[in-house]
C-alpha positions as CSV (number, residue, x, y, z in Angstrom):
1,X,-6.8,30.3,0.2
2,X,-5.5,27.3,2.6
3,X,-2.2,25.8,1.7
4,X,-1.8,22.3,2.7
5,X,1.5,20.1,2.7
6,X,1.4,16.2,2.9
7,X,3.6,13.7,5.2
8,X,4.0,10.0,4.0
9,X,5.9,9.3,6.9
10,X,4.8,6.3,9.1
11,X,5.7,7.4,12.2
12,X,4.6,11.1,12.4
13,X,2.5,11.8,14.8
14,X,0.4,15.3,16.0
15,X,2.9,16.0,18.5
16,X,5.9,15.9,15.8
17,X,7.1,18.6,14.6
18,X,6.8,19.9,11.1
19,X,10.8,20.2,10.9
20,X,11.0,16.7,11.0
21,X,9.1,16.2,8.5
22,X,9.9,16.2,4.4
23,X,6.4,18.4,3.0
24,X,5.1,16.8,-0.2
25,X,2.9,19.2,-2.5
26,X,-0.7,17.8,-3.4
27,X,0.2,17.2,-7.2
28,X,3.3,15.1,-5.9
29,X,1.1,12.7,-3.3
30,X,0.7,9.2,-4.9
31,X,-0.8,6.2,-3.1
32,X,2.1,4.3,-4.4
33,X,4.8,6.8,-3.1
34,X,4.9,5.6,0.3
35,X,2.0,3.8,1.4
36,X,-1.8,4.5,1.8
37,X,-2.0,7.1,4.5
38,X,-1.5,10.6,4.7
39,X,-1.4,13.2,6.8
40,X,-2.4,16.7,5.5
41,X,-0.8,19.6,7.2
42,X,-2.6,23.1,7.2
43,X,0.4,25.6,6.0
44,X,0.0,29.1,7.5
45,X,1.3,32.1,5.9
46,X,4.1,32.7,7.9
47,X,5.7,29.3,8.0
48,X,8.9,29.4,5.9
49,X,9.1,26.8,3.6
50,X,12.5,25.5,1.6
51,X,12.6,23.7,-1.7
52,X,15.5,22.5,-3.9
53,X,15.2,21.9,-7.4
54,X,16.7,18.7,-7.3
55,X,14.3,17.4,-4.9
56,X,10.3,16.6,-4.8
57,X,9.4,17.7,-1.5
58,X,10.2,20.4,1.4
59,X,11.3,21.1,4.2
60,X,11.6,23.6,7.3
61,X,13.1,24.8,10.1
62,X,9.7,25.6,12.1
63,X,9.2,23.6,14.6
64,X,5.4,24.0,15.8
65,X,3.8,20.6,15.7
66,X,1.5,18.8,13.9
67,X,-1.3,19.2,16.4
68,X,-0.6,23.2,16.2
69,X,-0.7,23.6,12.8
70,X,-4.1,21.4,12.2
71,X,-4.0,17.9,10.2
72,X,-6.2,15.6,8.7
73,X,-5.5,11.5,8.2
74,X,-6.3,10.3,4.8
75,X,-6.6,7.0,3.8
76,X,-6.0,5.9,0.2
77,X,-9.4,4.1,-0.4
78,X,-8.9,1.4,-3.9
79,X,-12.6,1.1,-4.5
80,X,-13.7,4.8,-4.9
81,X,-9.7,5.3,-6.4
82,X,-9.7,9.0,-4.0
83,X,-7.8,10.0,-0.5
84,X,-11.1,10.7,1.9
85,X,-10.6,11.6,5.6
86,X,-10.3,9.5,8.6
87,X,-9.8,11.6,11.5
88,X,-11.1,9.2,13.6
89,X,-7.5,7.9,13.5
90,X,-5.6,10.5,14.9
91,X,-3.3,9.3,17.6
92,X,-2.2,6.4,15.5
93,X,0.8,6.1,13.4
94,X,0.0,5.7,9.8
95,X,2.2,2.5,9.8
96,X,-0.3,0.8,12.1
97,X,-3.6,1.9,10.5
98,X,-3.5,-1.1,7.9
99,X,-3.5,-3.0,11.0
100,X,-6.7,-1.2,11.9
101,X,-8.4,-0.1,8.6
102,X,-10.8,-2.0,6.3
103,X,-9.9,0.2,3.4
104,X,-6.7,-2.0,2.9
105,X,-8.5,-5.5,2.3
């Protein structure tokens, strides 16, 4: 079964490390929680991951990158109130794809 972890972060980018990255679980992802974009990070088997109690994500000391591992964007679309994939914005930073995407008027 695929394990997937989710980055809110604006500025990540395929060629960023996971490391750098706090790793969100599915049932923790909210539009709300950080903007409208996504990425989702394939999580192999052998990738450590650490979580503390106290907090709501991950995190790890791999550093493959993003590109490696294998992402999807998402885009938090209001209408149809579900994430649905737009990988045809890979190479972008998700704080620029409101600039770009008609999903956010």
């Amino acid at each position: 079964m695929k394990r997937y972890r989710y980055i809110m972060s604006g500025i990540a980018l395929g060629d960023g490390k996971i490391g750098n990255f706090r790793l969100i679980a599915g049932n923790n992802i909210k539009p709300s929680y950080n903007g409208e974009v996504a990425l989702r990070v394939n999580i192999p088997e052998d990738l450590k991951m650490n979580k503390y109690s106290c907090d709501s994500y991950s995190t790890t000391d791999d550093q493959r990158t993003l590109d490696e591992l294998g992402y999807d964007v998402l885009i938090w679309h209001k209408k149809a109130k579900k994430w649905r994939v737009h990988n045809n914005y890979k190479g972008t930073k998700p704080c620029d794809i409101h600039h770009l995407s008609p999903y956010y008027m």
